[in-house]
N, C-alpha and C positions, 0 to 999 in steps of 0.2 A: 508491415502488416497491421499493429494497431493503428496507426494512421488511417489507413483505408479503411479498419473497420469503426473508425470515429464517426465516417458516413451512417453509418447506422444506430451505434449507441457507443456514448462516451468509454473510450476503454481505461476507466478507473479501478484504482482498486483503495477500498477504505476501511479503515479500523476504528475502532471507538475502544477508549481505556476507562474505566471509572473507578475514580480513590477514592478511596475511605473519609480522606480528610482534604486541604489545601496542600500544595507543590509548589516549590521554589521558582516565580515565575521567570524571575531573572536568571535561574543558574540553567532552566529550559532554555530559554532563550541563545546562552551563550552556548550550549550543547550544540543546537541547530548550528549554527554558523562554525562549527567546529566538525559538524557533519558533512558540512560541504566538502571538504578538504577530501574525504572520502568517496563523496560520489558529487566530481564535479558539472556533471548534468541537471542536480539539481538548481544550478543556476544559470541554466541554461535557457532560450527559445528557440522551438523547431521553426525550420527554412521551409516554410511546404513547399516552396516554387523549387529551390535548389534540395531538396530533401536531406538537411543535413542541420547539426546542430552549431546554436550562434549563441559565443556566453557573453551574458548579458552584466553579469557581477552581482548577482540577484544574493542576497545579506538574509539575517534571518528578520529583518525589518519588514521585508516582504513575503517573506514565508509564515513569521507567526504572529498568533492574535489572540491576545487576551477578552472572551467577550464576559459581561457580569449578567449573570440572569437574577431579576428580581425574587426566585421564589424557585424550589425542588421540584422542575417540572421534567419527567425521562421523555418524552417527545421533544424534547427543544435539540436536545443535541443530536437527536435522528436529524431533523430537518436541519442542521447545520452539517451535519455528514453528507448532505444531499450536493454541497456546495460546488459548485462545477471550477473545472479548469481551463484556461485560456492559454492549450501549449504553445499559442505563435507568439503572446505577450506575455505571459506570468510563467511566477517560476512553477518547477514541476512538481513541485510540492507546499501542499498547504499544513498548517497544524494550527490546530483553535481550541485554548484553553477555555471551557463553558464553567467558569465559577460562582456558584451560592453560598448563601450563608454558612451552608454545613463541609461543601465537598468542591472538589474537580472533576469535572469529566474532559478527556482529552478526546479529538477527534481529526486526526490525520487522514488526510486526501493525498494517494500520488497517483502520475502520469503511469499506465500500468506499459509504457513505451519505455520507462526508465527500468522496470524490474519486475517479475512476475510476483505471483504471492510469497512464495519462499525467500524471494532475493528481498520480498518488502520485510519480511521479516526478521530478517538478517542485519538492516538497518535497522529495524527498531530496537533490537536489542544495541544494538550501537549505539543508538540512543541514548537508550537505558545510562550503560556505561559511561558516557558521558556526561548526562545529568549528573549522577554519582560521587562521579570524580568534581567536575562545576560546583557542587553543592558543597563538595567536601575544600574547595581549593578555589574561589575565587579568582582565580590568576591561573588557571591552567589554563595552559595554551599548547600542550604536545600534539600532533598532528596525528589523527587516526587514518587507522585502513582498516579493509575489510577484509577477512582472512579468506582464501579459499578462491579456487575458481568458480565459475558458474555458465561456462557456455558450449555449444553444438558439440566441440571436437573431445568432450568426455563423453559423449552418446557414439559420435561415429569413428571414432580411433579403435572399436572394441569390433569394425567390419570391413571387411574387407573390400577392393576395389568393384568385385564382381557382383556383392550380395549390395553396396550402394547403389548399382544402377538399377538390380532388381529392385530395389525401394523405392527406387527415381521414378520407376518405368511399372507401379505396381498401380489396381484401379481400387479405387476408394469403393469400400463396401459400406452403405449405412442398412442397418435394419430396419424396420418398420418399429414408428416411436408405441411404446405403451399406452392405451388411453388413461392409464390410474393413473401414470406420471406428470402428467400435465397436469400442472398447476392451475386453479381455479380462479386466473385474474381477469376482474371485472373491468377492473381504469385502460386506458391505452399509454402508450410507450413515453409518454410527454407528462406522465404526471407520476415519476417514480415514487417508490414509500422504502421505508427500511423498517423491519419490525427485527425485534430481540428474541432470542429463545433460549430460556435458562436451562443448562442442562447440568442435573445433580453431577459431582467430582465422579462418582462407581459408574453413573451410564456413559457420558464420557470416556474412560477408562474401558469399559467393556466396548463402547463404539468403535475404538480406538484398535485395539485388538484385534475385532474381527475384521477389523479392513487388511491388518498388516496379514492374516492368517490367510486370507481370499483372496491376497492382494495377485492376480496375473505374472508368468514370470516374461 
């Protein structure tokens, strides 16, 4: 399905990290390649003719990229978040270290065909732990995984054979969109932007809240 809908707009999904200070670029590095072991599609390329995945042995050589910016500019690393993917040639995940004189900003691009938001975030705490341990141990080489399931048959195991076909056989209802919720975008589809939006720790937290409170059951 994202496949198909790469016809219409890149189905990526991207994060931007920003630290305080400089990161150990080499023990990132050896993270990444110790990541794979975990999720081996990321060195992977899609077959679009055969629709199936082809490993290519994609290292973190190809995956990550130290770039040096001459000078504290927070738009540099939007426009390097913007960076696209080539799932029939590159790996399925990019990561670009954007370092200044003061700080790091990290900016991770994956294939959103490898994992939804949740499951991207699951790796990147992976990550995380990895770096950790890399920074802490030079020579670690234990092989990770990722704890937990994450697919269809924990959503449909909870129904039964008859209320499935009602789902199969049910018709999509959309409502009529709000005019306040449309988004005020001037540019067209070929000239993305990504803007920041700081939200104090309390609104956050309250945001947070009342989705879980409202949330649908």
């Amino acid at each position: 399905m994202q496949y198909l809908y790469g016809t219409v707009q890149e189905p990526r999904i991207r994060c931007l990290i920003q630290f305080q200070n400089h990161i150990d670029g080499t023990a990132l590095k050896r993270a990444i390649d110790l990541s794979i072991g975990a999720v081996p599609l990321l060195a992977c390329v899609f077959d679009g003719r055969r629709r199936c995945w082809e490993n290519h042995a994609f290292t973190a050589d190809d995956i990550f990229r130290l770039i040096e910016s001459p000078e504290e500019n927070e738009t540099f690393p939007l426009k390097v978040l913007l960076t696209s993917i080539d799932c029939i040639h590159e790996p399925q995940l990019k990561i670009f270290l954007v370092r200044n004189a003061k700080r790091d900003t990290l900016c991770a691009i994956i294939n959103h065909m490898i994992c939804d938001g949740a499951g991207f975030k699951k790796y990147l705490y992976l990550l995380c732990d990895l770096y950790s341990k890399c920074e802490q141990n030079p020579d670690y080489s234990e092989k990770p995984e990722l704890s937990g399931k994450r697919n269809l048959n924990q959503l449909l195991q909870n129904f039964s054979f008859t209320e499935k076909l009602k789902i199969l056989f049910s018709k999509s209802v959309f409502g009529e969109p709000d005019p306040s919720m449309i988004l005020p975008i001037k540019e067209n589809s070929m000239t993305p932007e990504i803007s920041i939006a700081r939200l104090k720790k309390e609104t956050f937290c309250a945001i947070q809240s009342f989705a879980k409170e409202n949330m649908r059951p």
